[in-house]
VOVONU-384733 format. One record per residue (C-alpha): x, y, z. Coordinates in steps of 0.1 Angstrom, whole numbers, plus 5000, padded with zeros to 4 digits. Example, Ala and Ser with C-alpha at 12.3 -4.5 7.8 and 13.67 -1.06 7.14 Angstrom:
512349555078 513749895071 
This chain:
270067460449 269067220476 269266830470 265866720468 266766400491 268266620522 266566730551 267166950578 266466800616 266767000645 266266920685 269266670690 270666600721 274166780716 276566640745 279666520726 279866120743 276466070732 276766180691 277865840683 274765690697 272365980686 273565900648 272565540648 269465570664 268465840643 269465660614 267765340621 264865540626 264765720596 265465390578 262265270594 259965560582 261465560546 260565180549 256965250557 256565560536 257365290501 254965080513 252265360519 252465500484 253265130470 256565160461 258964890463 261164840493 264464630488 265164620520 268364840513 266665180527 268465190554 272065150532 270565460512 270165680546 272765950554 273566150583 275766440589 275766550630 276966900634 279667010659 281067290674 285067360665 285767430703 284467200727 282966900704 279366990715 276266900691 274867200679 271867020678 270966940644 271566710617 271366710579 270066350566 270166200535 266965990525 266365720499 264365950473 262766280473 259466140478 260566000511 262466300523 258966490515 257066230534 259266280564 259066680564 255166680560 254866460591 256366690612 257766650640 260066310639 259966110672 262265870672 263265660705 266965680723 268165550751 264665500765 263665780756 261365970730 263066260713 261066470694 262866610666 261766940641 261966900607 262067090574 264167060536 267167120534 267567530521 270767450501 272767740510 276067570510 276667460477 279667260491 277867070515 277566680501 276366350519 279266150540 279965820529 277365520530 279865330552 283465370567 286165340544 289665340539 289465590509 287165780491 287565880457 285366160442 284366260406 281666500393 281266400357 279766710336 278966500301 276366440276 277166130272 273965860277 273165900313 271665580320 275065370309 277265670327 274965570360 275365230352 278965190344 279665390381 277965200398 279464880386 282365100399 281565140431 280364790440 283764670424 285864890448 283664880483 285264530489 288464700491 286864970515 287365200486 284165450483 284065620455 281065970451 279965960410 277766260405 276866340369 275366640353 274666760322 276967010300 275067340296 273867440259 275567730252 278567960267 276168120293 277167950327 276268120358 279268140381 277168020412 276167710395 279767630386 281167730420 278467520435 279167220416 283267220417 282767270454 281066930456 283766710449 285866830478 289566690471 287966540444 288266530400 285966700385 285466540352 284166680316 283766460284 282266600251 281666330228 283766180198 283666510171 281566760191 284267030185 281467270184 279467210217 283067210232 283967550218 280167670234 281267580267 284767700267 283767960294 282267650311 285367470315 287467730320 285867890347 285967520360 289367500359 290267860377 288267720411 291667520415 289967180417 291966900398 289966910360 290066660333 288666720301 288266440270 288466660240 285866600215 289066610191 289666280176 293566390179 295666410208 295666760225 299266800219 301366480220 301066120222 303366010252 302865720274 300265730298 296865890294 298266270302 299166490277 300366720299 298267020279 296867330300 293567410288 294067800277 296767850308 294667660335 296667470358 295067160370 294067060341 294566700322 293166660288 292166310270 291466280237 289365990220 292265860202 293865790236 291265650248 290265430220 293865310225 292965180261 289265090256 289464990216 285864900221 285365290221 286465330189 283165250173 281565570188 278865360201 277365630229 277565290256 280765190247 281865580248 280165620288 281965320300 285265460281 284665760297 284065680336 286665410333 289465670327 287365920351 287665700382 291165630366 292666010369 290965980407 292565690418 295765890400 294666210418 294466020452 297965830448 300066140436 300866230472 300865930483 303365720464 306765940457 309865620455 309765420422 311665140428 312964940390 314664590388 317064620360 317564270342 314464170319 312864530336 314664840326 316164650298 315864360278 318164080285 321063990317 323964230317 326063980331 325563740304 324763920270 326564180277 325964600274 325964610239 323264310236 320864440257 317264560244 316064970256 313664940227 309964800233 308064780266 311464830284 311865160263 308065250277 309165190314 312165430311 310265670294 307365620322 309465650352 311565890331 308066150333 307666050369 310766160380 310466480359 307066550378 309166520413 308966170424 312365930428 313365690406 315865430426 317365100410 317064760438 318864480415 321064170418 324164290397 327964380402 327164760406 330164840380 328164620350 325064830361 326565170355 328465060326 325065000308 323965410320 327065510308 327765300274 324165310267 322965620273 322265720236 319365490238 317965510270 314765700279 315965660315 319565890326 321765790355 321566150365 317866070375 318865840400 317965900436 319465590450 320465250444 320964930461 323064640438 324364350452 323463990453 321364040488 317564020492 315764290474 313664320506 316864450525 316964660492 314064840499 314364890536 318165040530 316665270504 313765390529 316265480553 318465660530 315565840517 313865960547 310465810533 308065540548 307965220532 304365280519 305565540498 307465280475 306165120444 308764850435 308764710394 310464350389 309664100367 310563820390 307163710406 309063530432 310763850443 307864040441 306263770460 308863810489 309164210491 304764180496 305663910523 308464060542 307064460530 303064490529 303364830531 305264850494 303264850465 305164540447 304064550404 305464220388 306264290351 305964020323 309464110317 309463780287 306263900270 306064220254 302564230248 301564190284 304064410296 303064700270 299764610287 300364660321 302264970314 298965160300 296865000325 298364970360 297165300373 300065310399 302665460373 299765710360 300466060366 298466370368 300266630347 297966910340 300167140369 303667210356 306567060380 307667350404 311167430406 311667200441 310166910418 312766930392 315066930415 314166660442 316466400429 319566600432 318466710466 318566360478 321866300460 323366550482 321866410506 323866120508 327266320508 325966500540 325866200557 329566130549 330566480564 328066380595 329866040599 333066160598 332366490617 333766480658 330666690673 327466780660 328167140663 331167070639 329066890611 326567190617 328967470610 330867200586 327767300562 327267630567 323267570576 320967880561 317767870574 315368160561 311468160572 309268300549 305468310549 304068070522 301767800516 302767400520 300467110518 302866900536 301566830572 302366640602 301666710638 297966790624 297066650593 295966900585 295966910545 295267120515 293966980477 294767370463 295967660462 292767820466 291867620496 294867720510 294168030505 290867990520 292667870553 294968170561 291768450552 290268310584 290968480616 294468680607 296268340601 299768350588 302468070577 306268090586 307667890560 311467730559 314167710531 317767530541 320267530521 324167430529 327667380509 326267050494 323067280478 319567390483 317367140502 314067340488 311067420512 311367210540 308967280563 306467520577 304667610608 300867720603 299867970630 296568130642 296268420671 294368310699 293368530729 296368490745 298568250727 299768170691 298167820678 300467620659 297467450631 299867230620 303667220622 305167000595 309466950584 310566720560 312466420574 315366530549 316466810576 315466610605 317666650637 319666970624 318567200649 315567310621 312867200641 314367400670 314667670649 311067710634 309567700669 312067930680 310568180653 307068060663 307668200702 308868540684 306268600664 304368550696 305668790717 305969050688 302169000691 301969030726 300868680733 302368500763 302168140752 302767880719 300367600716 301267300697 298067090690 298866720677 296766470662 298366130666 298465850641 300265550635 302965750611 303666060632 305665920659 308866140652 306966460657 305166310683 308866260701 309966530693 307166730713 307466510741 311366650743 310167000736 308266960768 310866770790 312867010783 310367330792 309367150821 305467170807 303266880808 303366700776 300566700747 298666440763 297766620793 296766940776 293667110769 291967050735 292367310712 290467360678 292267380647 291467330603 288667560602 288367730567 285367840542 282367620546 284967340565 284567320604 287867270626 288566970648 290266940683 293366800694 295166790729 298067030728 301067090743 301667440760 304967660762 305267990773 306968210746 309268430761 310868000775 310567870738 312568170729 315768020745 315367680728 319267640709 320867310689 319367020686 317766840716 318866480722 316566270700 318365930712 319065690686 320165770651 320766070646 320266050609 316166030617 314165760606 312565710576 308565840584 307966140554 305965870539 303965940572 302666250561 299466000537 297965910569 295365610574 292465800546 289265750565 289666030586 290166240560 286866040544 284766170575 286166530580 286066630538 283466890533 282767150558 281366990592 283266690620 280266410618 280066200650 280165840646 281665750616 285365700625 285365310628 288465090625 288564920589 291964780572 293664980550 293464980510 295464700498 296164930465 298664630453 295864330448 293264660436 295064800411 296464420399 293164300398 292164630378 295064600354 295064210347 291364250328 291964660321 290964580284 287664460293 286764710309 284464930289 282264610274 281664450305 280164580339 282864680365 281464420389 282864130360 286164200373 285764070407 284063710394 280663840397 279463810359 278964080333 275964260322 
């Protein structure tokens, strides 16, 4: 079904340098018709039309060429009917008149949903199915949004209501998953409504099949299945994956004001932990390294001066084991950055372990010594492979934390109340950094991620002590087996997948296929490391995205993979390999490591290639990059390990693979819009999610916007 507010314009200019241009004179000049179509039919004009106005310029995949239309986004249907009775639309560019057709929008593509009113950083999506009172569910998101737009955080609240009875037709709830793109898709039946739940079981789990992240507050005063820390329970709802489920008593235990049922108090409950399970959503793949403190943190108390048997694991320090306890069971690191005689710290693991939450088996890394804990952190990063920005770091000193945000913006630094137990119990429910979505089981890699970068560690003992590289390689007896299989896990493209089924949706395009890499050695299995994903083209195999984790970095794997990329070629009959890459600020190790893959061919590098499209899946259009070019039957003969220079250990970039999000922001959906890419800073999730947690509590009674000084409503 169409969106009343969206029209179709056709007879655009279409020559890719002037898109940019096109845009914001068509959008000033819609702004200006929606402007004097209020004050024809008396309606009041704000003066914020033009902030209402959306436009979404269509592109071809191959050359970056308009197709000559648009889809636009007015203030209200009454406007967007104004505008398509009036037809044509002339609007002026460049000194010219451009006379444009028009006509509504036909709503054929379900998944097809407005960009965002501005650039941003991020942009968080929800569709919120409820029957909850609409007008304080409309009010509460908005107080949302205007709360997190200073941050360059946007954040697309549609709300609809449950159906009546089991009937749902599949179109519809296709149609309306598909709309939150990478997004939640939320569902909330009120306090005791076990019945209407029960109606709409075929509803939700429909819902939950599409493989769009789902959560569901339970009408069910009681927990789904267990009370844990955090808001997940961890529940599938009937064998869904994807799936986290809330119940009311939960929630009344974050938002107490819920817990008179009031249906106000109840809405604001309700979107508080829906943007909540987002901003969770959005952070799972980006932060992967917790980093604890261990005096007055992880425990109660100063080893070195009340001893192991004096220390307190019960209380808020008992919640943060358990917390990061979950968190490494769900495959992110837990690593310990404290000021301590290393011996006193282990002795506490070890003499204490009856009452811990947290095991010293779970351990990734550690840094303890009387040094900075910024050096700490930067050690640990190298160790681990990962970018700085993938670290969260707990202490309850502020004056650390203080100097780790100083010397290390990119870490997200929490300081803990570590002497008041209250406020610490209270940042642990509400600082939505340690949430985690659990409604997908851990795979088998997750569970064992930790002991993959524990063996990590005694490789590089073996590599230090090892003569020649060739030694430390057969030293470890490298396997390398490629498989096809999906990965989400991209680098020289970004290119990226929120599913599964979107995944899924990629490779049934066009006779795609994945080559996909395992490693393991004498130290153990290193998991899926990497994976190349390749397309035919007339006469050369495109390489979508080729993406290895910085864990097997300089081993001869990367050699390897493309090695199998040129022989899947020429088993196909295709005479060349190209390698598209989209740079950003993180990728710089694949980035070298094409520019040596080229050296080496003798081929002009990336840079000098021809753009080549890639991304293109379902209703999404594909994108162009420069690329570099190899002939197969050369790439073949690539052996070893080609001289990266440097450490040979790699640097520390998998972090890299959450890349600056408002590219991502532009390109979600199905179509490249022109114009929109503009430079804004990055989301300073530390002073967001503080600011959030410091007044969490308030939350449901007072607008959003109360938060950031503005006054409640």
């Amino acid at each position: 079904m169409a969106d009343p507010c969206e029209v179709f314009i056709g007879g655009l200019p279409k020559e890719p340098h002037l898109l940019p241009a096109v845009e914001e004179a068509l959008k000033a000049a819609l702004a200006e018709f929606a402007s004097g179509a209020n004050a024809t039919r008396g309606a009041a004009d704000d003066g914020a039309s033009g902030c209402a106005i959306r436009v979404r310029l269509h592109t071809a995949p191959k050359n970056g060429f308009g197709f000559g239309y648009a889809f636009a986004w007015l203030p209200s249907p009454e406007v967007a009917a104004a505008l398509v009775a009036g037809h044509p639309f002339c609007f002026q560019f460049q000194g010219q008149t451009v006379i444009s057709s028009v006509r509504a929008a036909r709503g054929r593509n379900g998944s097809r949903a407005p960009p965002p009113e501005e650039p941003m950083a991020a942009c968080l999506s929800v569709v919120a199915f409820t029957n909850l009172d609409r007008a304080a569910v409309t009010a509460t998101a908005e107080g949302w949004q205007a709360l997190l737009r200073p941050w360059h955080i946007g954040l697309e609240f549609s709300h609809f209501d449950l159906p009546n009875c089991g009937a749902v037709d599949s179109a519809e709830v296709t149609s309306s998953a598909k709309r939150v793109g990478d997004g939640v898709v939320a569902i909330c039946f009120e306090p005791g409504q076990i019945s209407l739940q029960s109606a709409t079981d075929d509803f939700v789990v429909r819902l939950a099949t599409l493989g769009r992240p789902l959560l569901v507050v339970s009408g069910d005063h009681q927990e789904a299945d267990d009370t844990r820390v955090g808001l997940s329970s961890g529940v599938k709802y009937r064998g869904a994956q994807n799936v986290d489920v809330v119940g009311w008593s939960t929630l009344a235990s974050y938002y107490p004001s819920c817990r008179s049922g009031g249906r106000a108090a109840c809405a604001s409950a309700f979107v508080a932990v829906a943007v909540r399970r987002a901003v969770a959503w959005h952070l799972t793949s980006k932060l992967k390294v917790f980093v604890c403190d261990c005096d007055q943190t992880l425990w109660g108390g100063v080893v070195g001066e009340d001893g192991v048997e004096n220390l307190d694991m019960g209380g808020p320090h008992g919640m943060l084991q358990e917390k990061v306890s979950e968190l490494q069971m769900q495959g992110r690191l837990v690593c310990l950055a404290s000021r301590n005689d290393e011996a006193d710290v282990f002795r506490v693991f070890d003499e204490r372990a009856g009452c811990m939450k947290l095991r010293r088996s779970q351990l990734a890394a550690w840094q303890v010594h009387w040094g900075s804990k910024a050096a700490s952190l930067r050690r640990l990063a190298a160790e681990l492979h990962l970018g700085l920005d993938a670290f969260v770091f707990l202490d309850d000193n502020p004056g650390e934390s203080e100097c780790v945000r100083a010397a290390l913006p990119e870490v997200l630094a929490v300081t803990v109340p570590g002497g008041n137990a209250e406020a610490f119990e209270s940042l642990l429910r509400h600082h939505w950094a340690l949430d985690l979505w659990q409604g997908s089981p851990a795979t088998a890699e997750d569970l064992l991620r930790t002991q993959m970068y524990r063996e990590n560690a005694q490789r590089k003992v073996v590599r230090r002590q090892a003569p020649s590289f060739e030694e430390y390689l057969r030293s470890l007896n490298l396997q390398v087996t490629q498989l096809s299989q999906r990965s989400n896990k991209m680098n020289s493209t970004q290119l990226r997948f929120s599913s599964e089924a979107a995944l899924r949706e990629w490779v049934d395009v066009d006779g795609r296929w994945i080559i996909a890499t395992w490693v393991s050695d004498r130290f153990g299995d290193y998991g899926l490391v990497g994976c190349a994903l390749c397309s035919p083209g007339v006469d050369a195999v495109i390489v979508e995205c080729f993406n290895l984790s910085c864990r097997v970095l300089h081993r001869g794997v990367e050699e390897a993979l493309l090695r199998r990329v040129a022989e899947e070629a020429q088993d196909l009959g295709l005479d060349k390999v190209l390698v598209p890459l989209v740079e950003t600020p993180r990728n710089k190790l694949m980035r070298d490591f094409l520019a040596r893959v080229a050296a080496w061919a003798e081929v002009p590098c990336f840079t000098e290639g021809q753009p080549v499209a890639f991304g293109r899946s379902g209703a999404r259009r594909g994108t162009m990059a420069p690329a570099m070019e190899v002939g197969a039957a050369k790439l073949r003969d690539l052996q070893g390990k080609l001289d990266a220079g440097g450490d040979e250990e790699g640097e520390g970039d998998e972090g890299g693979d959450d890349k600056t999000e408002i590219q991502e922001t532009v390109k979600d959906g199905q179509e490249v819009s022109a114009g929109l890419v503009s430079e804004v800073p990055a989301v300073d999730w530390s002073a967001v999610l503080a600011k959030i947690a410091e007044v969490a509590e308030d939350i449901p009674v007072v607008h959003p916007c109360a938060i950031g000084g503005q006054g409640s409503t």
